[in-house]
N, C-alpha and C positions, 0 to 999 in steps of 0.2 A: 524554473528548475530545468537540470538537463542533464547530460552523460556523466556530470560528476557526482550527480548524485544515485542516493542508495534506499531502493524499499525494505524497510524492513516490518517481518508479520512476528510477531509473540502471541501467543495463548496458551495457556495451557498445557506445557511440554512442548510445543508446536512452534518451531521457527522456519524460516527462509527468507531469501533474499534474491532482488529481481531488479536489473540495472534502468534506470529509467534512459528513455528514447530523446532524442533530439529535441522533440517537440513536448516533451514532456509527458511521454505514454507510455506506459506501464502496463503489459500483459503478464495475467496472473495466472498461474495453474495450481491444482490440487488442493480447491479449498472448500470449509465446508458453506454448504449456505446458510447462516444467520449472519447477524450483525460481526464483523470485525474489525480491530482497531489495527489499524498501520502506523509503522513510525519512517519517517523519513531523514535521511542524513543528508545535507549539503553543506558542505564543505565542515565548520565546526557546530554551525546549528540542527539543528532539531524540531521537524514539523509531526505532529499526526491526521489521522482521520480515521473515519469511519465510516464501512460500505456494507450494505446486507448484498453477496451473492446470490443471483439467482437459480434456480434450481433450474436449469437448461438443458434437453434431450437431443438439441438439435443447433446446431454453427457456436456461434462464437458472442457473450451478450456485449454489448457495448455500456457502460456504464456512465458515460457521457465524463461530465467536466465533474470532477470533486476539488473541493477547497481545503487546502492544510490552515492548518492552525500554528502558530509557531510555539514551542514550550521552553520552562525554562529552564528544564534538565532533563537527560536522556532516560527512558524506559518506560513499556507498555505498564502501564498502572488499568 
């Protein structure tokens, strides 16, 4: 994945969207910390996943590698 694709967050009342990077990194703001489901758009398809936020006081966490999943029709369910 890379520039043309798109993060996108649902929950709740609760969306946004966050371009992904070159290399396929994605910095996220304003979220809460439990478990979230993302959905991602590349080009016509449709990946998600799922990260628990950590609850951080101090820099920036690094969340390392996460794995999409591919689906087989759009929307945070």
């Amino acid at each position: 994945m890379g520039p043309s694709c798109t993060v996108i967050y649902m929950k709740k009342g609760i969306s946004g969207q966050w371009p992904v990077a070159e290399r396929g990194e994605v910095y996220l703001t304003g979220l809460p910390s439990w478990p979230v489901k993302f959905e991602v758009k590349s080009g016509e398809k449709f990946y998600e996943f799922q990260i628990t936020i950590p609850a951080v006081t101090e820099g920036i966490p690094d969340l390392g590698e996460v794995t999409c999943t591919q689906k087989i029709e759009a929307g945070i369910k």
